[in-house]
C-alpha positions as CSV (number, residue, x, y, z in Angstrom):
1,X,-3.4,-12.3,-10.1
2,X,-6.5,-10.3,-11.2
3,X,-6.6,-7.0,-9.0
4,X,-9.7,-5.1,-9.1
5,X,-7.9,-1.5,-10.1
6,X,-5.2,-3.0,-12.3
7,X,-5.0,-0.9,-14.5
8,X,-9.0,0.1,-14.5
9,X,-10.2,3.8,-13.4
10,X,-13.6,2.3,-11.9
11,X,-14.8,2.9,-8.8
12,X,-16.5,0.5,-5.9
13,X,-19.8,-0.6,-6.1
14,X,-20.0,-1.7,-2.3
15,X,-21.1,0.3,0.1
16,X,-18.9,2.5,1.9
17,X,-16.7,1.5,4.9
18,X,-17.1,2.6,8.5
19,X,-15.3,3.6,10.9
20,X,-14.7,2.2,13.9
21,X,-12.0,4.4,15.9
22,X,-12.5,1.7,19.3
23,X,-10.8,-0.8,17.2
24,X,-7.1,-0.4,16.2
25,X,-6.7,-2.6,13.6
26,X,-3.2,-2.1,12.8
27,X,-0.3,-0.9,11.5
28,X,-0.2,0.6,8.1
29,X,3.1,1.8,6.7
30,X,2.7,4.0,3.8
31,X,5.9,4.6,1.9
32,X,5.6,7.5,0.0
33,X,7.3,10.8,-1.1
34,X,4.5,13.2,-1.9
35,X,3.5,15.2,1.1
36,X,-0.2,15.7,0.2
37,X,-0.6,11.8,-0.4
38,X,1.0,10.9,2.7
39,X,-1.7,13.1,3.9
40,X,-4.9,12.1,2.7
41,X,-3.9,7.8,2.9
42,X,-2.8,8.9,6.6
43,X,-6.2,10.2,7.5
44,X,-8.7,7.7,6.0
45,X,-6.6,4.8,7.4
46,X,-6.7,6.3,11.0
47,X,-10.0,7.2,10.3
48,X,-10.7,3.7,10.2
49,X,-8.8,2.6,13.2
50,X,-5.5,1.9,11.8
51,X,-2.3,3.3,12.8
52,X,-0.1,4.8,10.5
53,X,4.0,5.1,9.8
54,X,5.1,7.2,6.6
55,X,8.3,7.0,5.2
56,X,9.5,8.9,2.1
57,X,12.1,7.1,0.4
58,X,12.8,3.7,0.0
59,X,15.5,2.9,1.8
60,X,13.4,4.5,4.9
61,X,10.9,2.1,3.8
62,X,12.9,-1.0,3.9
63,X,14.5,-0.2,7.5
64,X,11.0,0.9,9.1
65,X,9.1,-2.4,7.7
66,X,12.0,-4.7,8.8
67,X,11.5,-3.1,12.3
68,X,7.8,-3.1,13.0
69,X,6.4,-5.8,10.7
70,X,3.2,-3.5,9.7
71,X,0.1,-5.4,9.1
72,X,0.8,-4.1,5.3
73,X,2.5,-1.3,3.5
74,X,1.1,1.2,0.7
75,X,4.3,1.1,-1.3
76,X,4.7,3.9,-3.9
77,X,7.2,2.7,-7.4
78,X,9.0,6.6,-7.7
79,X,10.5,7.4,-4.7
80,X,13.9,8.6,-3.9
81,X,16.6,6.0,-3.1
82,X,15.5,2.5,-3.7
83,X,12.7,2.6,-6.0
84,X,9.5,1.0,-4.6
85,X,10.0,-2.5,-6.6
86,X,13.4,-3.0,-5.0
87,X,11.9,-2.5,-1.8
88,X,9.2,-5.0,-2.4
89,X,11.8,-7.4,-3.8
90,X,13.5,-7.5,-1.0
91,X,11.1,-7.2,1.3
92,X,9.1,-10.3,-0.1
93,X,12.9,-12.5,-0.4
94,X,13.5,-12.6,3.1
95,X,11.0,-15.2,5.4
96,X,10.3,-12.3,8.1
97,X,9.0,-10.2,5.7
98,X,7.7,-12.3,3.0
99,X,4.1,-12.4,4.5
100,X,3.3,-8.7,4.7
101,X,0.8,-7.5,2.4
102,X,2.0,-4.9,0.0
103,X,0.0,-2.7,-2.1
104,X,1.8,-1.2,-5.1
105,X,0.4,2.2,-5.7
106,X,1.6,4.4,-8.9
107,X,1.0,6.3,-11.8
108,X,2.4,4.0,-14.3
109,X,-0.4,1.7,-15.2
110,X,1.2,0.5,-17.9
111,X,0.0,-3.7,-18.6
112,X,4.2,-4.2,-18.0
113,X,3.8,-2.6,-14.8
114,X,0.5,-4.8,-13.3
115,X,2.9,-7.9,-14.6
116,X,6.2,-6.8,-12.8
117,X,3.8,-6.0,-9.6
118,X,2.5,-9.7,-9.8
119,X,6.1,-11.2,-10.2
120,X,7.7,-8.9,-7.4
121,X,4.9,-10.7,-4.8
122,X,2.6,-7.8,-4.5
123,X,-0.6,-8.1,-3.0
124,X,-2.5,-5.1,-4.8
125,X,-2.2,-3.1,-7.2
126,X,-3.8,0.8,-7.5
127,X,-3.3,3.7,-10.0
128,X,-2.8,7.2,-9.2
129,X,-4.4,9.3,-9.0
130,X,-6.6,7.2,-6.0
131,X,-9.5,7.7,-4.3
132,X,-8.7,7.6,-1.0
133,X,-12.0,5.3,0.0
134,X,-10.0,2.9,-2.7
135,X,-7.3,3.0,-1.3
136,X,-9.0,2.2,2.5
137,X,-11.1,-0.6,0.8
138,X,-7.9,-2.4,-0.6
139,X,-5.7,-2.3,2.5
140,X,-8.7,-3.6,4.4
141,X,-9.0,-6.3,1.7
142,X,-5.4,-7.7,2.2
143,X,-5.4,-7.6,6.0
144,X,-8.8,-9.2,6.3
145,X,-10.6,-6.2,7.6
């Protein structure tokens, strides 16, 4: 699968997004341990019209996406507990699950890393640190939005 930030530091070329806060477009889980990231995702995607769960570990993650099916999860690789591959793995084995769109988002951007992403079942691929716009335009991508 050829994601457009795998691995690249390039920026959009489309014109920026809108909001529409009329429209709820969904739930977005982000699964994430750093505060301040938690943050600035949570607040663009709401800013769009999407709602938002956070969870900071892994194991938080899993329960929390088994339980409210999110439209697609932001799913960071280092973060306490199960690491953020494990959670996609099992997340993606399991038929209830399988079909939610997740977006691995890390710092390692290493060409092993894009391949394990691709083989886990992820549906995106960014590296951090992300521009939040980025990070808007890709969930919208894999939920159709």
């Amino acid at each position: 699968m050829d994601w457009p930030d795998a691995g690249r530091a390039k920026r959009s070329q489309e014109a920026p997004l809108t909001s529409d806060e009329s429209n709820q477009r969904g739930l977005v889980m982000i699964v994430e341990d750093d505060e301040d990231s938690r943050y600035v995702y949570g607040i663009i995607l709401e800013d769009y019209g999407f709602e938002v769960a956070m969870a900071t570990s892994g194991d938080e993650g899993l329960r929390m996406a088994q339980r409210t099916h999110p439209a697609a999860i932001l799913m960071d690789v280092s973060i306490p507990g199960m690491d953020g591959w494990a959670v996609t793995e099992r997340l993606k084995a399991v038929p209830d699950t399988a079909g939610i769109p997740i977006i691995i988002i890390t710092a390692h951007a290493f060409p092993e890393d894009v391949t394990r992403a691709e083989t886990v079942g992820c549906d995106g691929f960014l590296t951090k640190p992300c521009d939040p716009r980025r990070v808007l335009e890709e969930v919208c991508r894999v939920v159709g939005a």
